[in-house]
N, C-alpha and C positions, 0 to 999 in steps of 0.2 A: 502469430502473436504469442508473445511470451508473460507466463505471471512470476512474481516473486510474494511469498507469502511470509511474512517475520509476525511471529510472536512473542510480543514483549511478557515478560513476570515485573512488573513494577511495584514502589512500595506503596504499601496502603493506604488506601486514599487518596493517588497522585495521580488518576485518572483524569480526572477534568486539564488538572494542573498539565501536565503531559499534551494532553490534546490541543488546547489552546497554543501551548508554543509549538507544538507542529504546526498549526495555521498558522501562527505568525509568521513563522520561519520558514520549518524544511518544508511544505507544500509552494512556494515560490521557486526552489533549488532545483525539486524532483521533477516539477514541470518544462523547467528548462532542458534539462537532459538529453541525450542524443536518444532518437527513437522511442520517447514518452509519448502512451495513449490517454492514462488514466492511472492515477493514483485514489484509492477510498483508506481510511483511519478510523478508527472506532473501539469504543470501550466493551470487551466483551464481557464485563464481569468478573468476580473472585479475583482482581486487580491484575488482569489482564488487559494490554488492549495489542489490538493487531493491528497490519497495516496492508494491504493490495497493492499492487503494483502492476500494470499493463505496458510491455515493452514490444516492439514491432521486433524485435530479437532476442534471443537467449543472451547474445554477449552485452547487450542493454540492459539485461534486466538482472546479469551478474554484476553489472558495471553498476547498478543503482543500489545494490546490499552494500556497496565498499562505499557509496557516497552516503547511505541510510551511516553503518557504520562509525564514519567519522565525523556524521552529523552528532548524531547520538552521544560520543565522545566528547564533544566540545559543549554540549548546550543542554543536556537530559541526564548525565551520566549518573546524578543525584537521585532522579526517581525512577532508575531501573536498575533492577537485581539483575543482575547478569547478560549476558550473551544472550541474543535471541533465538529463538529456533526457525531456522531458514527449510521453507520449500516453496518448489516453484517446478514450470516445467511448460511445455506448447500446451496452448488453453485448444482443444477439441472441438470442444461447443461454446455456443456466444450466442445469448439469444437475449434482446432487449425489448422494450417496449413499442419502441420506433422500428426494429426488425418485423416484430409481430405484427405490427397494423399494417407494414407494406404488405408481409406475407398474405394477410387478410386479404387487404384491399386487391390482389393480383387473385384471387381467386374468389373474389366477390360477395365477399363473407360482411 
């Protein structure tokens, strides 16, 4: 499993505004995708917001920055300063909630 991590700087204030057209939009695009696990979005403050990306491959999860990219270009390009800052890399650890309780329950916790 591969992540892609983008950090938007957008203009101030355009956090909500931002967010909402990613649900309306690019979260229907990014799901479709070739080897899409899981996409998260969220406003981290000081008019940032970031976005997650979960790829079953590294060439998937480059291939979703150039779809993120030209979404962005067409549809946001108004409430974002610049280029994002991209990292990403094979995800090590994964540990969820539904992971934990199996782990639990297999050792009868």
């Amino acid at each position: 499993m591969h992540a892609s991590i983008r950090r938007y700087k957008i203009r101030p204030g355009a956090a909500e505004e931002l967010l909402q057209r990613v649900n309306q939009g690019f979260a229907a695009i990014i799901s479709q995708a070739p080897g899409f696990i899981a996409y998260y979005a969220l406003n981290a403050g000081n008019d940032v917001v970031v976005s997650f990306s979960l790829f079953d491959s590294a060439d998937n999860a480059a291939a979703s920055n150039r779809l993120a990219a030209d979404w962005v270009r067409e549809n946001i390009a108004s409430l974002v300063a610049g280029p994002p800052e991209i990292s990403g890399g094979l995800v090590t650890t994964l540990i969820t909630a539904q992971s934990r309780a199996a782990e639990d329950e297999s050792l009868n916790i």
